[in-house]
C-alpha positions as a LaTeX table, in Angstrom:
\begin{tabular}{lrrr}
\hline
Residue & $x$ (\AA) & $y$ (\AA) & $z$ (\AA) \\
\hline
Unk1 & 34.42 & 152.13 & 87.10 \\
Unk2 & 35.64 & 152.10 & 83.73 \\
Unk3 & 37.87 & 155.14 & 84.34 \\
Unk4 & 39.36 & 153.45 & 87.31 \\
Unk5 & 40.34 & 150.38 & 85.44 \\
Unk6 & 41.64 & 151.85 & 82.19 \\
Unk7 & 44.58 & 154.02 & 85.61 \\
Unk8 & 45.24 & 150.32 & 86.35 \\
Unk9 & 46.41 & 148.95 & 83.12 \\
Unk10 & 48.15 & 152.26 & 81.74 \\
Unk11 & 51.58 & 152.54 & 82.59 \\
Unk12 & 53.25 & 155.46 & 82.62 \\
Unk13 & 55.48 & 156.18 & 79.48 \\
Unk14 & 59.24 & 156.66 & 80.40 \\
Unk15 & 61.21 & 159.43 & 79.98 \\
Unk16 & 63.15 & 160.38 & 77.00 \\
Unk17 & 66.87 & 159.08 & 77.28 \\
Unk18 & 68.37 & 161.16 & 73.95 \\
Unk19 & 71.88 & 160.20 & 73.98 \\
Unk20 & 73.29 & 163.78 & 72.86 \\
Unk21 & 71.21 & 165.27 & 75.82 \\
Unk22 & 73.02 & 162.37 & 78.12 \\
Unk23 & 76.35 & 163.42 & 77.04 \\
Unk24 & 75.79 & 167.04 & 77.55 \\
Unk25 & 73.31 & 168.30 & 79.47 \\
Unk26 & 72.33 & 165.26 & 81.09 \\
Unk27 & 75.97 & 165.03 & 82.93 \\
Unk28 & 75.99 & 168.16 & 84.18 \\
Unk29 & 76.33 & 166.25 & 87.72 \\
Unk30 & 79.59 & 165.40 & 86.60 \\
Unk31 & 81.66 & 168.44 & 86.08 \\
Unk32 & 83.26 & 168.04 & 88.96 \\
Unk33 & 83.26 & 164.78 & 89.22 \\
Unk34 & 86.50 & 162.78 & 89.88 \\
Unk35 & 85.29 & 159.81 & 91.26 \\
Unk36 & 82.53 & 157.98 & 91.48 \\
Unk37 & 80.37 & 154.91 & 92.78 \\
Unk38 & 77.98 & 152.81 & 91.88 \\
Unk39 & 75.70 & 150.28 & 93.50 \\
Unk40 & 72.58 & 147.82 & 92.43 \\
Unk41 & 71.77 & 144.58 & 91.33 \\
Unk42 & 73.65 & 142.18 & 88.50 \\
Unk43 & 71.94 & 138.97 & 86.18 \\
Unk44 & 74.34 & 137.09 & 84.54 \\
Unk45 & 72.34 & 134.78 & 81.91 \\
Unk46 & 73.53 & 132.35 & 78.95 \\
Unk47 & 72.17 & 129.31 & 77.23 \\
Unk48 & 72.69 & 127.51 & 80.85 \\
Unk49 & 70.55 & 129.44 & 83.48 \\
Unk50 & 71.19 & 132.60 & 84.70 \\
Unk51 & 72.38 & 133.88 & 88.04 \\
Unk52 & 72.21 & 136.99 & 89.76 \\
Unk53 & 73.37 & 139.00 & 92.93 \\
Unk54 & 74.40 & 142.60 & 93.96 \\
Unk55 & 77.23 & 144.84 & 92.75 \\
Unk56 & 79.57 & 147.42 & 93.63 \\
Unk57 & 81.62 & 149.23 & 91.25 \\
Unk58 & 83.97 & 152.58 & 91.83 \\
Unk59 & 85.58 & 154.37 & 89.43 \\
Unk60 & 88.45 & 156.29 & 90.53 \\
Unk61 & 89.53 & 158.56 & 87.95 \\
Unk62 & 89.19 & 157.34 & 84.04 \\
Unk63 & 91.75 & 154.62 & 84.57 \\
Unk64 & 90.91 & 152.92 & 88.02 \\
Unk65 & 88.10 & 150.57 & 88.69 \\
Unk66 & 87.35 & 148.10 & 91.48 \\
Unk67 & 84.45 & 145.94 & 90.73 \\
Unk68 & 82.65 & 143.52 & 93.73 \\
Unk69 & 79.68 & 141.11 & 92.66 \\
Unk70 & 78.20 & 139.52 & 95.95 \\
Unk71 & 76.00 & 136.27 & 96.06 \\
Unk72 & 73.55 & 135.45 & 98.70 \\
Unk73 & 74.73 & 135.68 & 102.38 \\
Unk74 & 77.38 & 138.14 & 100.86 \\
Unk75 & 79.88 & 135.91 & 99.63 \\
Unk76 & 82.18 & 137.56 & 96.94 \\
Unk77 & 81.44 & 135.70 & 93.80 \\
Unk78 & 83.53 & 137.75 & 91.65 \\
Unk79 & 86.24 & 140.87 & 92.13 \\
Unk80 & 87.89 & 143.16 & 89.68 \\
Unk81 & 90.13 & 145.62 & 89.84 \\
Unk82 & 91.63 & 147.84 & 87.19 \\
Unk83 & 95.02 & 150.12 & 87.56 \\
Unk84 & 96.12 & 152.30 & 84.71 \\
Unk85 & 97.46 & 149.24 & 82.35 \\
Unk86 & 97.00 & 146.17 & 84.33 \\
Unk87 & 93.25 & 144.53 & 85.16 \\
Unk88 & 93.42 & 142.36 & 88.16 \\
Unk89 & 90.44 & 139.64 & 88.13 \\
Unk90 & 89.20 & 137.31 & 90.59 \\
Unk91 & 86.30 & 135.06 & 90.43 \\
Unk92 & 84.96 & 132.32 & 93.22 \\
Unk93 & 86.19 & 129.57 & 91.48 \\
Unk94 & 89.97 & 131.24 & 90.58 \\
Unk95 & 92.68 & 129.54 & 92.30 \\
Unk96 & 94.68 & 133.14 & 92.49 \\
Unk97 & 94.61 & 136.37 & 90.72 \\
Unk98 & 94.05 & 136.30 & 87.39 \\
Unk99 & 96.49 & 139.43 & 85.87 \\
Unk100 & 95.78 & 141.04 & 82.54 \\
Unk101 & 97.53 & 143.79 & 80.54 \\
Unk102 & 94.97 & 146.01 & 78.41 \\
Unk103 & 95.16 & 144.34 & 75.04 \\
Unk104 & 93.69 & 141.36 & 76.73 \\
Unk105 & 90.51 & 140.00 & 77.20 \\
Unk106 & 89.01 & 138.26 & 79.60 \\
Unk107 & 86.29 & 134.63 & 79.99 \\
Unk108 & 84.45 & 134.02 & 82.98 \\
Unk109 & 83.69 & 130.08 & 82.00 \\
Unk110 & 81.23 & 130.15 & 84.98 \\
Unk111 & 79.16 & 133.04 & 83.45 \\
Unk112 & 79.36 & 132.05 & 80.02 \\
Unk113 & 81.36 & 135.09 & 79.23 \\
Unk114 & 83.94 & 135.63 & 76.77 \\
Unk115 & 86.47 & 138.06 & 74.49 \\
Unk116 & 85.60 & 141.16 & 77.38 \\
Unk117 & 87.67 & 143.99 & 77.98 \\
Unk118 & 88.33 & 144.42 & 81.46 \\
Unk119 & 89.19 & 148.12 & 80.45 \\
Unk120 & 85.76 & 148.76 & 78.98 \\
Unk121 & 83.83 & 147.75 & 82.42 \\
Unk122 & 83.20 & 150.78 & 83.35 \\
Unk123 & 83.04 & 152.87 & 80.12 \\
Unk124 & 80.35 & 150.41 & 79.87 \\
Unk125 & 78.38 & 150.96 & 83.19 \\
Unk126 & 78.34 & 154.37 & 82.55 \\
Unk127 & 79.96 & 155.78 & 79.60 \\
Unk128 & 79.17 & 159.67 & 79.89 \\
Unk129 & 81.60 & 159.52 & 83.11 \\
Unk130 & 84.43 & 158.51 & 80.34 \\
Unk131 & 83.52 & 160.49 & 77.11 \\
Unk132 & 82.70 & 164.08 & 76.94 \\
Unk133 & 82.43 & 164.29 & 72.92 \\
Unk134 & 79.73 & 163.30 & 71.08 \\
Unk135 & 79.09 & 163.09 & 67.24 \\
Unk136 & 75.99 & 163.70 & 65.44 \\
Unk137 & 76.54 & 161.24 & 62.51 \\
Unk138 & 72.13 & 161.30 & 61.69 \\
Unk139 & 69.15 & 162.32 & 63.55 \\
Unk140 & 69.60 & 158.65 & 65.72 \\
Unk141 & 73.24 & 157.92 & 65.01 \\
Unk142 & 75.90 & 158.88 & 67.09 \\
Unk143 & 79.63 & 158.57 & 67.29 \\
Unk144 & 81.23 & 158.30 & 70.72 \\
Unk145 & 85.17 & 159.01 & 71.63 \\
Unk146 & 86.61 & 156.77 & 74.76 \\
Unk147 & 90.50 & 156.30 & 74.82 \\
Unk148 & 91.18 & 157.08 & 71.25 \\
Unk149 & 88.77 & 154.56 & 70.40 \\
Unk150 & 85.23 & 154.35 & 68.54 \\
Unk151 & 81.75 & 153.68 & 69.22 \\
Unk152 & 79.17 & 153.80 & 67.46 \\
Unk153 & 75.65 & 154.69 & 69.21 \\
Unk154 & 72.04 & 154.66 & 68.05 \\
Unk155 & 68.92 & 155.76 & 70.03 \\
Unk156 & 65.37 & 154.57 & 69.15 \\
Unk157 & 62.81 & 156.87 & 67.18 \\
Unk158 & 61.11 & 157.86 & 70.92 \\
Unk159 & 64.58 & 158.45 & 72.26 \\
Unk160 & 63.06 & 155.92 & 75.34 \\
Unk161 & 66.53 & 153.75 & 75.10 \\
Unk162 & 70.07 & 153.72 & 73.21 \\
Unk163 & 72.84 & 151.35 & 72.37 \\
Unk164 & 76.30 & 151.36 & 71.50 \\
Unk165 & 78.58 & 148.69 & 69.98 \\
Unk166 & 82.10 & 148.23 & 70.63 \\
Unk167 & 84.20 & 149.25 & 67.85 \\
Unk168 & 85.09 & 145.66 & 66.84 \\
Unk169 & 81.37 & 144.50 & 66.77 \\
Unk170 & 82.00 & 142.01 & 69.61 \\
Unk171 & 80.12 & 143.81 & 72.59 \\
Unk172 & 76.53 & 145.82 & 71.82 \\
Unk173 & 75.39 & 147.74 & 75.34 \\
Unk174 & 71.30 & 149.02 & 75.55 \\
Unk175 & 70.40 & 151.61 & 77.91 \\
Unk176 & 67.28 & 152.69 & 79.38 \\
Unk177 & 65.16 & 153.65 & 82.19 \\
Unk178 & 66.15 & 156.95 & 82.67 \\
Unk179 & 66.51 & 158.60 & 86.45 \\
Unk180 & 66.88 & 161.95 & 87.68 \\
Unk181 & 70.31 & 162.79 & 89.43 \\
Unk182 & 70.80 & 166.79 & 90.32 \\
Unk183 & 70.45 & 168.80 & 87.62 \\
Unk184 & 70.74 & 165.89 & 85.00 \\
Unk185 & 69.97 & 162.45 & 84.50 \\
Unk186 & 71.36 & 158.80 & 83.61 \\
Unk187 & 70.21 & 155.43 & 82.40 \\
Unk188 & 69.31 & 153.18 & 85.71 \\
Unk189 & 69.13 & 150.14 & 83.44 \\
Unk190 & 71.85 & 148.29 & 81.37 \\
Unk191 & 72.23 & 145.03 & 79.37 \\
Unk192 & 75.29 & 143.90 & 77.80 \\
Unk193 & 76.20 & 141.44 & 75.12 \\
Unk194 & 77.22 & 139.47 & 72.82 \\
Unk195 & 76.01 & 140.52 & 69.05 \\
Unk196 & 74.85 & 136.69 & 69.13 \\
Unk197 & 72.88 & 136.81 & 72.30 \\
Unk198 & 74.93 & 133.51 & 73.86 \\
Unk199 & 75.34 & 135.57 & 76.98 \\
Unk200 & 73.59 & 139.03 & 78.83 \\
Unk201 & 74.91 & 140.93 & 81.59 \\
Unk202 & 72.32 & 143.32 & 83.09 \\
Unk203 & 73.05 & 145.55 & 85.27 \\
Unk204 & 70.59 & 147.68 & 87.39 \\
Unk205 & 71.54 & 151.25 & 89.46 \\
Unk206 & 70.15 & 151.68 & 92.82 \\
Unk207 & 71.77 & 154.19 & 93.66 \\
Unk208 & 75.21 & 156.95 & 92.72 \\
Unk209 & 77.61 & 158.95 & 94.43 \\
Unk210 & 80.09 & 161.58 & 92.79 \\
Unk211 & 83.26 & 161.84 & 94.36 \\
Unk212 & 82.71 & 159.44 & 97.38 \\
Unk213 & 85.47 & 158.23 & 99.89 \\
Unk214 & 87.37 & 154.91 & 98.59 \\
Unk215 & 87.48 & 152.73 & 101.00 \\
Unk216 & 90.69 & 150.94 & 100.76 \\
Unk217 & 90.07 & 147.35 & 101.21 \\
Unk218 & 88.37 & 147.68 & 97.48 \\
Unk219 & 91.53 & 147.88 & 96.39 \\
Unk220 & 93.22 & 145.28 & 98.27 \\
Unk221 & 94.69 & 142.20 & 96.35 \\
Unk222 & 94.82 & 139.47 & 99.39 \\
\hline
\end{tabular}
């Protein structure tokens, strides 16, 4: 009896998510990778409440993105999409298009977000599509290269999670919960932030799929 209850408390201990394993190894799925497509579940939360819904993100290439956030009974609740130098944005309370070049940043007033990169969305989601060089700086600190920028990336002492921060401090990402894809593997779970913690974006991976077909209505600006 004792046995038995000690298998129902225990939890099994995740899998180690070492960042230089990630970006090597660990993408091995994506060598010949040109596209790719992401789907799962998104929690926006601030000092106001939180809200959540599903997702839908492709990456075409490493400078296209379209980006769909569904509410309940489907209802877009917020679209993005990202061409070379322009980022397109579109939330449910926009009167139009909202158009920004890629030294901007966006604010989603409705999310509590703020001082965002559109261009870093998907760097963000899944950063080892984007960067293929990775810098041992210390046993648990890491430099990252993305678009002749920065980033610096730490991993914990049990390699069970990492984060990096955006090169000007404003935007910290953690990763964990690592899953098995092919012959490598990829954090499932990620959270990002503010360095203040005034707003969270967490974003959970259902599922992936290298190089699927685009649909072209994700791309459509109507």
């Amino acid at each position: 009896m004792v046995l038995l209850t000690l298998s129902c408390v225990l939890t099994p201990q995740e899998k180690p998510l070492n960042p230089k394993l990630l970006f090597t190894v660990g993408s091995s799925f994506l060598n010949d990778a040109t596209s790719l497509a992401l789907k799962g579940h998104i929690e926006f939360s601030d000092n106001h409440g939180s809200q959540s819904g599903g997702f839908e993100m492709f990456l075409a290439g490493r400078d296209s993105l379209s980006f769909l956030i569904e509410g309940p009974l489907g209802a877009d609740v917020f679209r993005m999409i990202v061409l070379d130098t322009t980022a397109y944005l579109l939330s449910s309370h926009d009167e139009g298009w909202v158009t920004l070049g890629r030294l901007e940043r966006a604010s989603v007033a409705e999310y509590g977000i703020d001082n965002i990169s559109p261009f870093e969305t998907g760097f963000f989601a899944f950063p080892q599509f984007y960067s293929g060089t990775i810098s041992e700086n210390g046993e648990h600190d890491f430099t990252l290269e993305y678009n002749s920028n920065e980033y610096r990336c730490y991993s914990q002492i049990d390699n069970s999670r990492f984060s990096i921060y955006s090169p000007d401090n404003q935007i910290v990402i953690h990763y964990n919960n690592r899953h098995e894809f092919g012959d490598g593997f990829y954090p499932a779970k990620i959270e990002v932030s503010s360095p203040d913690g005034n707003w969270k974006i967490r974003l959970t991976i259902d599922s992936i799929r290298v190089n699927p077909r685009m649909p072209a209505k994700v791309w459509q600006r109507e």
